[in-house]
N, C-alpha and C positions, 0 to 999 in steps of 0.2 A: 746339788750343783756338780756337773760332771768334772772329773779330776782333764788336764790337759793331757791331750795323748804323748806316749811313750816316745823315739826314735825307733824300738823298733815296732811298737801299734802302726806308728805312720809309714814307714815300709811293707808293711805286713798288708791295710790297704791297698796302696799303691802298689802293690804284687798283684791283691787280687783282680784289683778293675782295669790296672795297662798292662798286667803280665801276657796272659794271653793274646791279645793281638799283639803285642812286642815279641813277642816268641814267633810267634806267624809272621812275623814282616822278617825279621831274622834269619830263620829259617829257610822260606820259601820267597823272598825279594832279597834280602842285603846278601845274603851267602851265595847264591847262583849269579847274581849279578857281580860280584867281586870276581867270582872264579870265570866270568866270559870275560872281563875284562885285561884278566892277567892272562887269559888264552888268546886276547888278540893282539899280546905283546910277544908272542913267540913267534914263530915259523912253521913250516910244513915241511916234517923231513921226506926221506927217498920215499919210507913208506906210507908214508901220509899221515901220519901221526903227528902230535905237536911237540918241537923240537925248541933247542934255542939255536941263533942267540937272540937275545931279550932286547925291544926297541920299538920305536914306533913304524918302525917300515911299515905297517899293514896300514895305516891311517896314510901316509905319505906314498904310499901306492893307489888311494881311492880317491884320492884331493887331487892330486895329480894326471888320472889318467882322465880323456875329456869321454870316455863311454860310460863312467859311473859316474858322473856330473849328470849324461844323457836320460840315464834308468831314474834318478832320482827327480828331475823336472817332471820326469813321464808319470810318476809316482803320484808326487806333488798334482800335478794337471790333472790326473783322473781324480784325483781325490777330493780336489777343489770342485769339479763340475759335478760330479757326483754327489757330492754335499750339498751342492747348489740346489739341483735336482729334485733331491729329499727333500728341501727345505720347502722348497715351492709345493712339494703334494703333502706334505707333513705339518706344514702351518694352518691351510684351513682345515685339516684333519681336525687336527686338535679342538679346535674351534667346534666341530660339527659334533666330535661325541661329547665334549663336555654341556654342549646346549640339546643334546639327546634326551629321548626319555628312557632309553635302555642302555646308557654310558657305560652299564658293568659289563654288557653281551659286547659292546663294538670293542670298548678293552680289550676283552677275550680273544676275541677275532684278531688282535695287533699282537699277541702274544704267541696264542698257537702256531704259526711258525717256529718258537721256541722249542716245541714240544718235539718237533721231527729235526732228525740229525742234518745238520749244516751241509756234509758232502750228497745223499739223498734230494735236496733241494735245489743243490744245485744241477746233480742230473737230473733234478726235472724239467731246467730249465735248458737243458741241452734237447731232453725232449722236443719241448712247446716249441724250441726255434730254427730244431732241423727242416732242412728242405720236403722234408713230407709228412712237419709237425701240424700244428693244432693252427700257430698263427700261419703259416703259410696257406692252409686249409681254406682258413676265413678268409688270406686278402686274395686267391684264386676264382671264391665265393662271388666276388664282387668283377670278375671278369679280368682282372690282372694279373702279370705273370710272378712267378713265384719269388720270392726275394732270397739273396743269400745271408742270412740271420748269423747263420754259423756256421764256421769260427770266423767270428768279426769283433770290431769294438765298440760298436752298439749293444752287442750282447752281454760283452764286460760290464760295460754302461747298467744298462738292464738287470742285470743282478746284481751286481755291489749297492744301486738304490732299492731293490727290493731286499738285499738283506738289512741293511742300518737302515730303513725304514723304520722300525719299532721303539729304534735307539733313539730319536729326533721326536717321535710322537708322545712318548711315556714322559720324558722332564716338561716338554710342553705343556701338557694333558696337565699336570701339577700346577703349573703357574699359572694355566688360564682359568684351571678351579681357587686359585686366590686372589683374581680381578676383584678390584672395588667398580664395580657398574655406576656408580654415583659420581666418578671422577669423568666417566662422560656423558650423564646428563649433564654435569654445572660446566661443562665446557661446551657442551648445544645454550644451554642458558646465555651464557658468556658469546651468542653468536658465532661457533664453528659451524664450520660446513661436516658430512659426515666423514670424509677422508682425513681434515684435519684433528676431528676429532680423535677418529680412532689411532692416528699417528701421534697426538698429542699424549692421549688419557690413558689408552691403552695398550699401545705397542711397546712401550715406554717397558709396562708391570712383566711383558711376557720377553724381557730381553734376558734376564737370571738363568730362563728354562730353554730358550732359544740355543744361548750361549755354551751353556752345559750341553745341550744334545748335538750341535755341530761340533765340540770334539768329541763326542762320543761315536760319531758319524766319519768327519775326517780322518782321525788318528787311525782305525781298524782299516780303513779305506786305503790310506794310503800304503799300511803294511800288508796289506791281502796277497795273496801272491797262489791260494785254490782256483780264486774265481778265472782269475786273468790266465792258468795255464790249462782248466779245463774249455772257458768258455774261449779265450783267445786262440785255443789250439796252438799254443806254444810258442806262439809269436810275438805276443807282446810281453816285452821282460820288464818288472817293474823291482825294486829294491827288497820286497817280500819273497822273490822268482830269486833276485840272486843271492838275499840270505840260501835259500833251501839246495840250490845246485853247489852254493861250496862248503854243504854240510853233506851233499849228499854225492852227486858225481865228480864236482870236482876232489873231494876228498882233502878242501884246504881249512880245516877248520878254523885257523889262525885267523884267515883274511875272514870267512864268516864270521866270528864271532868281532872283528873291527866293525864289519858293517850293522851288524847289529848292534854296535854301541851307538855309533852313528844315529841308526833308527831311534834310540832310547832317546838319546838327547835331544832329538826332534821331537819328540814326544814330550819330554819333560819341558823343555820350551814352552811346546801350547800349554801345558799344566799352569806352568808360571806363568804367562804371558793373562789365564784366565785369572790366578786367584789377585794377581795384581790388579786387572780390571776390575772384580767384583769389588774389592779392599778401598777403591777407591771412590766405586759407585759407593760402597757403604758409608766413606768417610762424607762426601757428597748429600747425603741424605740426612746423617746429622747436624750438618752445616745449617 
């Protein structure tokens, strides 16, 4: 019979199985985020450097002014339809490679964009949508005049759902490989039609994977701030645009790093806002 462990055998465990990621979140989350957060309590001295005196002015300058109210709706909106977007070409995605016979190759295929570097992809899509790209080509092809693609907000549009594209399809792709198919035949038994059916039996199982990949989709989307200054051509400023200009030309790193808390807590919201849904679908379930 095994003797009962030590206090410190039971530390000695407990080092080895949460030490390492407890050092990793430490390190590389709680410590960089402590130190943006006491930097958006200071100021920007003459030389742009962070100064005191210590206060919330940076927060009570971005609450207050109604043009970073503006950047943030703008945010918020692309991110929202954007996600919408995804969601409409990402949902029967999922559906078609999981009822696939080659499910690991169309995988593949949702992945390999991973493989080539995020700013590359995007000049390619500056390519495809210049006035004497690839789509201009084709709708010319067809007898019509050429379109102005870019710099526009279609084309913001157009990349931000072709990048979170794989984000939306990979938790899916998970959840609709663990459908029970028998909850809707007894709901065809039971006299569904097939729309109610599949809204009843099965849309129900793929809300976990849904759920998870629209923030996975929204949250990046609304922080983007590559896509919207190469594809927008500089026009469209969204809260990811004005993190990067008061880190970088305005030189205020004080006010940046407010709005980046900003952004965090927005973030952290949806976090919450998810595990509180799931916690309750779970409590739900064993009810």
């Amino acid at each position: 019979m095994n003797e009962a462990a030590t206090p410190w055998q039971k530390a000695r465990r407990l080092l080895v199985t949460v030490g390492p990621g407890a050092f990793w979140l430490v390190v590389f989350v709680l410590i960089p985020s402590v130190l943006v957060f006491l930097a958006s309590l200071l100021s920007r001295s003459s030389t742009g450097s962070l100064a005191p005196p210590w206060g919330l002015h940076n927060y009570v300058r971005f609450f207050s002014e109604p043009l970073f109210w503006e950047i943030v709706g703008r945010s918020l909106w692309l991110g929202w339809w954007a996600t919408v977007f995804t969601v409409l070409l990402g949902y029967p995605l999922a559906f078609y490679i999981a009822a696939h016979r080659y499910k690991q190759v169309l995988l593949l295929l949702v992945v390999i964009p991973f493989f080539t570097n995020f700013l590359i992809r995007v000049y390619a899509w500056i390519i495809l949508l210049q006035r004497e790209g690839a789509i201009n080509a084709l709708i010319t092809a067809f007898g019509l005049p050429p379109a102005d693609l870019f710099p526009s907000t279609l084309a913001v549009y157009l990349a931000t759902v072709y990048t979170y594209l794989p984000f939306l399809v990979l938790p899916l792709y998970a959840a609709v490989e663990r459908i029970d198919w028998n909850l809707l035949e007894a709901a065809y038994d039971l006299g569904a039609t097939p729309v109610r059916g599949f809204w009843e039996a099965i849309f129900p199982q793929t809300v976990p994977g849904l759920f998870a990949g629209f923030l996975l989709t929204f949250i990046p989307a609304v922080g983007t701030f590559v896509i919207a200054d190469l594809l927008g051509g500089g026009k469209i400023t969204l809260i990811g645009n004005l993190i990067q200009q008061q880190f970088g030309s305005a030189q205020n790193w004080a006010f940046g790093a407010a709005v980046s808390m900003i952004l965090m807590l927005m973030v952290l919201l949806g976090l919450w806002l998810y595990a509180r849904t799931q916690g309750e679908r779970g409590l739900d379930e064993l009810v």
